[in-house]
N, C-alpha and C positions, 0 to 999 in steps of 0.2 A: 408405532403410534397409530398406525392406520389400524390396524384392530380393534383397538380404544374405539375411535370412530366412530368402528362399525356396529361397538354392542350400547351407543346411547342410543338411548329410545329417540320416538319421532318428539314427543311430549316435551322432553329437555330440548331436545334442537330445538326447539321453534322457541322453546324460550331462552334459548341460548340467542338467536337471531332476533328476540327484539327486545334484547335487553342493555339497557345504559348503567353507568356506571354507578347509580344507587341501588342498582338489583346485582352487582355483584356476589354481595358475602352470602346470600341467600342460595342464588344459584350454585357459589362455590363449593357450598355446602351441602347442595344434591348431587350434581356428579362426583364429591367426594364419596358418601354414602353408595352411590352408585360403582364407584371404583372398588372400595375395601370391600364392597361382597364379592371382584371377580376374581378364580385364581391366576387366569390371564396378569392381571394386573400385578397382583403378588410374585408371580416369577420374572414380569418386566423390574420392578424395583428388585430384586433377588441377583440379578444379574448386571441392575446397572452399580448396585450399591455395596454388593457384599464384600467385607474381608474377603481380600487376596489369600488369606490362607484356605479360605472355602472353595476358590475356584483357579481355574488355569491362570488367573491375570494377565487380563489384554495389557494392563499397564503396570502390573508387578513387577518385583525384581525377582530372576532367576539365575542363581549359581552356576548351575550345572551349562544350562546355554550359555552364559557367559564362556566359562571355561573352555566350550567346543567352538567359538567362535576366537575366543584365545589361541588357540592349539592350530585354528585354520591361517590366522591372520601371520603368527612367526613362519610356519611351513611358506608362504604368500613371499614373506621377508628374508627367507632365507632363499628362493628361486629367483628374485628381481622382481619379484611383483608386486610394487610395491603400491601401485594405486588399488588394489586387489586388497593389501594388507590392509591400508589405511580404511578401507571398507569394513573389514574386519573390527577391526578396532572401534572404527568412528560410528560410520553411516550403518552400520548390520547392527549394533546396538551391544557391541561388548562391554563396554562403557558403562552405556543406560542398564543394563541387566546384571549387575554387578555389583551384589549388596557393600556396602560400605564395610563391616566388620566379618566379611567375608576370606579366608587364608587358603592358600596354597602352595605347598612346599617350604610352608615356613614364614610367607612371608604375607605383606598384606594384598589382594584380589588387585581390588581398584589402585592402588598403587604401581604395581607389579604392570599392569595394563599402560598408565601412565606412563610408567619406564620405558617401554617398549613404541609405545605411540612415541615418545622423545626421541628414542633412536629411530626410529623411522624419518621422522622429521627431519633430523639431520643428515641423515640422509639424502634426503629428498633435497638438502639445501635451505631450509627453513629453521635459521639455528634460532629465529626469535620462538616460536611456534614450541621450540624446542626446548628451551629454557623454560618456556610458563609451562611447559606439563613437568619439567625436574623441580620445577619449584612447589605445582599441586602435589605431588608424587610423595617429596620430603615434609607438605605439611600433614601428608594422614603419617607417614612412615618415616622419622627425622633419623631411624640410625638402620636407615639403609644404603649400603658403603657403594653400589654398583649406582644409586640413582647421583649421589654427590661428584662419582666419579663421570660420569656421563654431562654434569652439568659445568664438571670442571673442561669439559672438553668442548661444552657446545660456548661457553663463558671465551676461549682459546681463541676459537675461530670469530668471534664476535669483537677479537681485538680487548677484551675486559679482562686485562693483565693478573690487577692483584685479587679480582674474584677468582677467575680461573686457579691462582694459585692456594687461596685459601679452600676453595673445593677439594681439590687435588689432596691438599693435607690432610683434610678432612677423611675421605677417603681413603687415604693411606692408612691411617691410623684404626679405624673402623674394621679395615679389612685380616681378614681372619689368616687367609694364608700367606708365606711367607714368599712364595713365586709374583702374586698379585703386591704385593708392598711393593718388589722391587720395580716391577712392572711401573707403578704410578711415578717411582724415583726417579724412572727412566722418564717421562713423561714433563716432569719438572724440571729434568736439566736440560731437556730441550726447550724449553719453555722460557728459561731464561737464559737459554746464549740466542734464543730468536726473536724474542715478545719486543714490542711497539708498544709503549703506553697511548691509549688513544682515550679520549674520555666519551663517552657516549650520550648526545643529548636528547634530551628526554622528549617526547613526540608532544609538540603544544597542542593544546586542545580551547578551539574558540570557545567561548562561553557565550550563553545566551545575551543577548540585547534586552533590559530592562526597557518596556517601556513606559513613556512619562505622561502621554497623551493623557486628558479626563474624558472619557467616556460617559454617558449616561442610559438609561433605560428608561424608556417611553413606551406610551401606547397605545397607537393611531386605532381609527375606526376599521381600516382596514386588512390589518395585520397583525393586530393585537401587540406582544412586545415587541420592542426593536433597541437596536442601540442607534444612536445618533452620534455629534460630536460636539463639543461643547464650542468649540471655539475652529479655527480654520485648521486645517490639516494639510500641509504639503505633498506630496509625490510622493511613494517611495519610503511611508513613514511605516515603521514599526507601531501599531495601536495595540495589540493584544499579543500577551504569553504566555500560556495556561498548560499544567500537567495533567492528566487527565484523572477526574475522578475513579475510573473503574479501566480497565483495556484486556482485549484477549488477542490474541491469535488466530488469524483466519486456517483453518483447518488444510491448505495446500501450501500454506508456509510452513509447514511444523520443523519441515526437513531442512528447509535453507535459512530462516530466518531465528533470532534469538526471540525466544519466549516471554524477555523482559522488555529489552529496548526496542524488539523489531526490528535490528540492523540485521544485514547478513550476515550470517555464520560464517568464522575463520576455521582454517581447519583444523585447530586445536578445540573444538568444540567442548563443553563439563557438559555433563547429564544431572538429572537433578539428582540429590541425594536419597532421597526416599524410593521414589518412584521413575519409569522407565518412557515417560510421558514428554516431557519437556529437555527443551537443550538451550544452553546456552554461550554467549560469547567471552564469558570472563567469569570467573568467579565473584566480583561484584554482585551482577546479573542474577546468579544462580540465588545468592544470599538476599537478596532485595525482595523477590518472587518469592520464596521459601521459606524463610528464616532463617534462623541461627542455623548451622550445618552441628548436628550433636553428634559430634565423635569424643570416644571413650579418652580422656586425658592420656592413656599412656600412647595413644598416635600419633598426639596435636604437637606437632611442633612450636616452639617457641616464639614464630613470628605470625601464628595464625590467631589473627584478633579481627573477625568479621563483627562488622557496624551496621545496624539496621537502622536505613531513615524512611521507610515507611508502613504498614499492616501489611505484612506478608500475602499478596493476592494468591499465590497455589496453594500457602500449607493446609487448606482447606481439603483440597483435591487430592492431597498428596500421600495417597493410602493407597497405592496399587488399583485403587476405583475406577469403574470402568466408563463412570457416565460422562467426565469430565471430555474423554477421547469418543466419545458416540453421540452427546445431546449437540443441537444446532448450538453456534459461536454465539448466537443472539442470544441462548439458554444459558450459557456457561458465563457471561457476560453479567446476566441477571443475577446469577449465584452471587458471583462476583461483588455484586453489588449492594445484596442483601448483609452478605456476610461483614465485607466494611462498614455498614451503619451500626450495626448489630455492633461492632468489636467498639466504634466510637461511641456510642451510647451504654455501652458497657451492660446491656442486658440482651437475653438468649432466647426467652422464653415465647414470646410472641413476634413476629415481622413488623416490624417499626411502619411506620406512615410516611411512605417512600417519597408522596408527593409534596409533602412537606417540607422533607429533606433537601431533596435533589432541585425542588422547583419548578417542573418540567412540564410540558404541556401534555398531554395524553391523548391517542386519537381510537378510544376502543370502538364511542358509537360510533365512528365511519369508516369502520370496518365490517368483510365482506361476514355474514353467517359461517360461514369456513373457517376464516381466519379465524373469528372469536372463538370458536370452537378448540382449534389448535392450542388458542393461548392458554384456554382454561386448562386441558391435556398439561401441557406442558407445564405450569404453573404447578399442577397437582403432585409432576412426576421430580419437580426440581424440589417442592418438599420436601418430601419422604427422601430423597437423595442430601439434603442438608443436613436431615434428621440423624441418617445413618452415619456422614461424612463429618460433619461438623458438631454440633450439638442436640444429645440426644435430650436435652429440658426443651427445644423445641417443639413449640404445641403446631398438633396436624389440625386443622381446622379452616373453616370457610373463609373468617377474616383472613388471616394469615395466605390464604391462598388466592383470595379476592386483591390481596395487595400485589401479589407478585405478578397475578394479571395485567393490573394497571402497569407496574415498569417494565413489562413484556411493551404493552402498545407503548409507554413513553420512547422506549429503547428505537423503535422502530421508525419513530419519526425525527429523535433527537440524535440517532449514537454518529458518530463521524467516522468514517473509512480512513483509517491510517497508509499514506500511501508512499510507495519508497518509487523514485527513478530509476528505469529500468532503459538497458541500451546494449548491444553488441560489446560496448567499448566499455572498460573500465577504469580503475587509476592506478593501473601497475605500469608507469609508463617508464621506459629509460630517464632517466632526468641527467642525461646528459648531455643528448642530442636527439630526440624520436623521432623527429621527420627526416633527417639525414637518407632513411631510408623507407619515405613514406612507399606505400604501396596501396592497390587499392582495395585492398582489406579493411583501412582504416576508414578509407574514405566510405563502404560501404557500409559500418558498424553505425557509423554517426549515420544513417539514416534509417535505424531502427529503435527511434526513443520513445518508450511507452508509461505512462503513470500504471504503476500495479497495487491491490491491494492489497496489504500483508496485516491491516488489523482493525480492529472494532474498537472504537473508546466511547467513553462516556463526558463530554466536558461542560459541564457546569454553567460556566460563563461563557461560554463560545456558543452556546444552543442559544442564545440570546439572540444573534444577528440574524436577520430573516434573510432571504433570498431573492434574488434579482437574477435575470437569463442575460441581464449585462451589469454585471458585479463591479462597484467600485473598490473591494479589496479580495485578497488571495490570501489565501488559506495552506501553510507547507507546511513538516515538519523535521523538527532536529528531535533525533530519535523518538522519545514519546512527546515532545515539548510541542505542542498548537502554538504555531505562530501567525498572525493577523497581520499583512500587510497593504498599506493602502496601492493603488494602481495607474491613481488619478488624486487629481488635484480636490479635495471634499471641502463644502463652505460650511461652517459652523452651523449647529441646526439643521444640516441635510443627514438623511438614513443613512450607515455603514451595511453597506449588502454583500454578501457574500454569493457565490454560487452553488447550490446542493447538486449539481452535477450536470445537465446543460445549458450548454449558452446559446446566443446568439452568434451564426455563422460553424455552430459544430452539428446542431439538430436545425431541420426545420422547426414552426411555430406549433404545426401540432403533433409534432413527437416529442418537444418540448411539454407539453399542457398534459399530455398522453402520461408521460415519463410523473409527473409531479404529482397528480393525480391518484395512480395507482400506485407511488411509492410512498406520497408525505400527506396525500387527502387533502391537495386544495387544489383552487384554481388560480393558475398565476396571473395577477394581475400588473406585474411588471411594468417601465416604458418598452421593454420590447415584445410583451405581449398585447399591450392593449393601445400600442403606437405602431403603424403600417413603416415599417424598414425595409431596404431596397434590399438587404441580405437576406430575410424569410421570403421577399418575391424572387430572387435568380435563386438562391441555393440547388433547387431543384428542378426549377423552372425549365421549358423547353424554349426556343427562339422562334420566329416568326417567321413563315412563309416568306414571306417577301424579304429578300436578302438583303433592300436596302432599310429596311428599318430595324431597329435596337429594340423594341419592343420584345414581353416575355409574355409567356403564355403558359398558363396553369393547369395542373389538373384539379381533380371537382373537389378531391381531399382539401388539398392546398386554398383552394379558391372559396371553399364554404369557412376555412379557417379564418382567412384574411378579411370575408366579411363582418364576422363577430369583432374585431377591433373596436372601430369604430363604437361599440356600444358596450361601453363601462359601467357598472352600476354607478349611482351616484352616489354612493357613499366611499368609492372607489378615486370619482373627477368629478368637477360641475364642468369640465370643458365642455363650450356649445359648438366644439367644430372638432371635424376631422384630427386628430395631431399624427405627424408626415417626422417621424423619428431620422435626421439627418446621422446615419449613423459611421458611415466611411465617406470614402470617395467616389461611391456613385451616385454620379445624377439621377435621383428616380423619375423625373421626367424623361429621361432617355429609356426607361423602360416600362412606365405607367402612367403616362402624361393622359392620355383621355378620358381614366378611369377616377380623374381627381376632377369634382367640378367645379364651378367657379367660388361656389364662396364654401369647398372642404368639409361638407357636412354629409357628405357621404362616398364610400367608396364600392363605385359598380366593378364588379368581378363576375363573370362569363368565363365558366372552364372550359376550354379548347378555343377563346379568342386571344388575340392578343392585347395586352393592356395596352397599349401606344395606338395602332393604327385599326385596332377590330379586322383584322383579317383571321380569317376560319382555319384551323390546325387539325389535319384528322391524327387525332391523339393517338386512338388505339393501334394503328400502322405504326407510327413514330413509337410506340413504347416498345412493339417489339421489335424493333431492327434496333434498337437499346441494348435491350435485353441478349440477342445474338452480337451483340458488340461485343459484350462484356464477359461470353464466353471466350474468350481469345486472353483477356484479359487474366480471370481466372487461372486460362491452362498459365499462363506464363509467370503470376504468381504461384503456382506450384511446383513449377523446375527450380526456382526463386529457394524456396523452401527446404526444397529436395537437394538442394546443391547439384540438382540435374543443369547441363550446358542449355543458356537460353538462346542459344544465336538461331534456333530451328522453330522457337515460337516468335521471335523479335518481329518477323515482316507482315505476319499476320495481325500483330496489336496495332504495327504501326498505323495499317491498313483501317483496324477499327477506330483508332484514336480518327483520323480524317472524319469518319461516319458520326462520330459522335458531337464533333464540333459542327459539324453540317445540321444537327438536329437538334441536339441541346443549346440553350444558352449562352453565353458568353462566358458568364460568371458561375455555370453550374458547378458543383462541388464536384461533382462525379469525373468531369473533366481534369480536375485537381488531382484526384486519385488518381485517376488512367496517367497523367504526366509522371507523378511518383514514381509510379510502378514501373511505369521504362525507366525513370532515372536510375532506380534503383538495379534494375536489369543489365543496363549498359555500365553499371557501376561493378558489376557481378562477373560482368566477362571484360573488364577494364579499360572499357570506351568512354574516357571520360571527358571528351565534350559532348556527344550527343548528350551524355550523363548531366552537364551542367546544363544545357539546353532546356531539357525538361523538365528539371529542379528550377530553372526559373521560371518558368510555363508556368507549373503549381503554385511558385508563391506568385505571382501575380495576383491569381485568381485569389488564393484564400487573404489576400492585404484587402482585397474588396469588401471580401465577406466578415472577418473579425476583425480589418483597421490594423494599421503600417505596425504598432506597435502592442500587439497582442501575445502573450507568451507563447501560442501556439505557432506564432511568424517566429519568436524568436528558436526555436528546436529546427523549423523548418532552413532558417540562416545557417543554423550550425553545417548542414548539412550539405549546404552550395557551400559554404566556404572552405570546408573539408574537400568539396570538388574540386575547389578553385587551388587550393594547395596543392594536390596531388600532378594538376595542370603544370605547377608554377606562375597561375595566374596571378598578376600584384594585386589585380581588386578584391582580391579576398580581405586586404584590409579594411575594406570600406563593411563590410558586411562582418566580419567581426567585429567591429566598434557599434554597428547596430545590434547585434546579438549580445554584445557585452552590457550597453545599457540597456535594455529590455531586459535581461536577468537581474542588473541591480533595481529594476525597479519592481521587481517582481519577489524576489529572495535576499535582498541588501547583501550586507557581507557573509552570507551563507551560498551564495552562488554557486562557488566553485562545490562548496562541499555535496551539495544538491547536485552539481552535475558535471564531475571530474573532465570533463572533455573540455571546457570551455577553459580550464587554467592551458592544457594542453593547446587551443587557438590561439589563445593570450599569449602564452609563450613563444608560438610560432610566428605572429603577427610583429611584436618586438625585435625577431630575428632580420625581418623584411624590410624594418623599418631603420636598424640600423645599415 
């Protein structure tokens, strides 16, 4: 794309840079013209678009690599190598590269693969794993007698008596020679002077929470739409549950995550059927994203009857195409997007009136000359990629590529980050006694929980709620489902705000304003941006000379930011005074009292004084004996990492943690961190009380800064209470009962499924308790 770039005249950019969005179709329609004379441009669409039988296909199916990744994967399973094989098989893309009516030695490719993946599996001990591929196996290929017999075996060990037996007969009968008949004979009489009827139940699956809340849609002077609520709203309430209009896959999950729901991949993984692009975690999955799977009747088994409940979002992509695997998530999102209006509107020819549709706000004119630039590129290059992929009656043209412009910027300031809980720990736990033999493995995992991204959506009604740096609902999901839950107590008539990604007590106020700005084009005018909170003054803050006072002291970033509060536009507040955001449990007179005057009409800030008593800070020293703190710190976050021994960096941090309490704040976040990181340390080499020591050091501080009951206090609980078990400390129950309701009030009865560790404390706590 940068070559593109490079050959627009100066004449287009500049009017590319000062153009809004009623010079669109006009301008689309010159660097169109400008594209179709270059050959550059002709072999970019040539290579992102062509038939797979034209080119090598980056996302093509290939027989032959299949076959040599076949042939490597059994040699793997026949030496014990079987996580070796299963790469073969799964993650090397034997699977994925492996046309559907592809044969080999008689029998069918992807089948045959199948097979083989099944006996591996059971091998491996995973007879569920193993059963769903003898069951995909038998729907492409129903009269083949080795996969029946395989499933009657893995049906055996699963305790499924009269499956097992019906397999086995099946099998038997199928089988050609007369050594193998008896073979399976033999297998059946053992089968029934040893079988357990057991019955197997069936794995429940919670279902979404309907909710009943009425909502509404306003639209204040200052924020244009918003949702409110009509009436009062309790704690903890379920308000919104929305599927997403459009959704992609962020490009570094392809490999671990399902390309439909974004769960993580089991290792019984299906590739899709056309194409060597996408994976998935069930056959549902595959067929939802896809379509109908079109295999030849004499394959399809008789219990193979896939059901489509929505417009298949890949079958678009799903040609071996290369662009789908190489254009930005935000582009392929776009496709996405187009192509679902297009199939609902039931015409082809021209790109529908996206803004119409979708509803969305657009942010092109406050975007950089660059960007616009990009989008128009891109817009032009997702065309002609439609044209080739999807439908070729689509018209190439200015309109049509001025619209996709538009839901490029919509996409940018509406689409929502799809994000799954990520942690050391998982939920494969013994359920029959796991801490029996707690160790501190466990307790170290739980202090590795991170929100990660795994995908891009588009939601409708959820682009509705605006943003606040102190949200009174939270935002999670059960697979692709948007769920809206409240935090706090909402009075009828008050805004429902969500967060678009920092709060108050994670960022200071102006990497907050910084962040919102260059991602979403406004300026927050929140209560925690445009109200002085004792959290934006410590988060960062340094502490004051004089060691008997509380007072904080800023630097000139911080201190020019804190000034601007105070002054709202008025269409913003008519407030004629100061407003002093009571936001936790610090007193901000204990660390701003002098800088508030008498009747709060203005707030003095002097960086490198102190807000309480004006004593003088020489900052610049103070930052860097910070700065050399935090090299120690560093080193010993990378033994951390490295699974190198930390007992040879441990006395050195210790050392700088002292220095840093000496100079920073009380409440400084950074302080927070450095406590983590030794707990996490002494959690590493199995010292776990110094380890709970400084897991409670950290959450002190960060209770100050996001308040007792904030979901980030509650991950941080998890983590001392994991301490405190390991200990055999009894107060870990006190702090799993705060970790438990801070999850329910944050994820309702999704909790546990959000974050498998906490049934695990749950369960441990009950143990204690009896």
């Amino acid at each position: 794309m940068e070559k593109l770039k490079c050959v627009v005249p100066e004449r287009l950019k500049r009017r590319v840079e000062e153009s809004h969005i009623d010079d669109l179709p006009s301008l689309s329609s010159s660097l169109l013209q400008l594209f179709l004379s270059l050959p550059q441009f002709h072999q970019l669409i040539s290579e992102l678009a062509a038939e797979p039988s034209t080119q090598a296909g980056l996302c093509g199916k290939n027989e032959g690599a299949a076959l040599d990744l076949k042939q490597k994967g059994n040699q793997c399973y026949s030496s014990g190598d079987h996580s070796q094989a299963l790469r073969c098989y799964s993650q090397l893309q034997a699977l994925r590269l492996a046309p559907i009516d592809a044969h080999h030695s008689g029998k069918n490719l992807v089948a045959t693969l199948y097979l083989n993946r099944a006996s591996l599996f059971h091998k491996m001990g995973l007879p569920m794993e193993s059963l769903r591929d003898c069951s995909r196996a038998l729907e492409i290929s129903p009269c083949y007698p080795k996969v029946w017999y395989r499933r009657g075996k893995v049906n055996a060990t699963l305790g499924n008596y009269e499956d097992s037996v019906h397999d086995l007969s099946v099998a038997k009968d199928m089988e050609p020679s007369i050594g193998g008949k008896k073979q399976i004979e033999r297998e059946l009489d053992m089968l029934a002077r040893h079988h357990e009827k057991t019955t197997a139940k069936p794995a429940s699956q919670k279902s979404v929470e309907i909710p009943e809340i009425k909502l509404q849609c306003v639209k204040t002077p200052d924020k244009g739409r918003g949702m409110v609520s009509q009436f009062d709203i309790p704690q903890a309430s379920l308000i919104h549950a929305e599927e997403p209009y459009a959704v992609v896959i962020l490009k570094h999950c392809r490999e671990t995550h399902c390309h439909y729901c974004l769960n993580e991949l089991p290792a019984d993984t299906i590739p899709c059927i056309s194409c060597s692009l996408p994976l998935y975690c069930s056959q549902h999955c595959q067929v939802q994203a896809g379509g109908p799977i079109h295999i030849p009747d004499t394959m399809v088994g008789s219990n193979f009857k896939p059901t489509l409940e929505c417009i298949p979002e890949h079958k678009h992509e799903c040609q071996g195409v290369h662009w789908p695997a190489i254009l930005p998530s935000d582009v392929v999102l776009a496709g996405r997007v187009v192509v679902k209006t297009m199939e609902q509107k039931g015409q082809f020819t021209d790109v529908p009136n996206l803004s119409e549709t979708l509803g969305l706000c657009e942010s092109y004119s406050k975007m950089s000359p660059e960007s616009k630039l990009e989008l128009h590129i891109y817009s032009i290059v997702l065309l002609f990629c439609l044209h080739h992929s999807f439908s070729s009656e689509l018209s190439i043209n200015g309109d049509s590529a001025s619209q996709i412009v538009i839901l490029l910027s919509q996409i940018r300031v509406n689409s929502i980050a799809v994000v799954r809980m990520r942690s050391n720990t998982n939920d494969s736990y013994d359920q029959q006694d796991w801490f029996q033999n707690f160790s501190f493995g466990e307790a170290e995992a739980a202090s590795s929980v991170e929100q990660v991204r795994v995908g891009q959506a588009l939601y409708k009604a959820a682009s509705l709620f605006n943003h606040s740096c102190l949200p009174n609902i939270h935002a999670y999901f059960m697979s692709r489902t948007l769920l809206l839950r409240t935090t706090e107590f909402v009075s009828g008539g008050c805004a429902l705000e969500l967060s678009y990604g920092p709060q108050v007590g994670q960022w200071d106020c102006k990497d907050r304003l910084r962040f919102l700005e260059e991602e979403y084009f406004f300026r927050c005018w929140c209560c925690g941006c445009s109200e002085v909170n004792e959290s934006d003054l410590v988060i960062s803050g340094f502490c004051c000379v004089n060691p008997n006072c509380s007072g904080v002291v800023l630097d000139n970033l911080v201190a020019n930011c804190e000034k601007q509060k105070p002054k709202v536009p008025e269409t913003i507040s008519n407030k004629s005074h100061l407003q002093v955001h009571e936001l936790n449990d610090i007193d901000i007179k204990k660390v701003a009292q002098i800088s508030l005057d008498q009747t709060q009409s203005s707030f003095h800030v002097d960086s490198g004084y102190c807000l309480k008593c004006g004593s003088y800070c020489n900052f610049a020293s103070r930052s860097k004996e910070v700065k050399k703190a935090w090299t120690d710190f560093r080193r010993l976050q990378d033994s951390i990492a490295s699974k190198d021994t930390c007992s040879t960096n441990l006395p050195g941090a210790l050392r700088s943690l002292g220095l840093l309490r000496s100079i920073l704040h009380a409440y400084n976040k950074g302080i927070a961190e450095a406590e983590d990181i030794l707990a996490k340390a002494f959690c590493f080499i199995g010292d776990f009380e110094p380890a709970r020591d400084h897991c409670k050091a950290s959450i002190e501080i960060l209770e100050k800064l996001y308040g007792p009951n904030h979901i980030a206090i509650g991950y941080e609980l998890a983590k001392l209470a994991s301490i405190q078990l390991a200990l055999g400390d009894c107060t870990a129950v006190y702090n799993i009962n705060r970790l438990s309701a801070i999850f329910s009030t944050y994820y309702g009865p999704h909790a546990g499924i959000i974050f498998p560790y906490l049934l695990v404390l749950e369960r441990e706590r009950s143990r204690i308790i009896q």
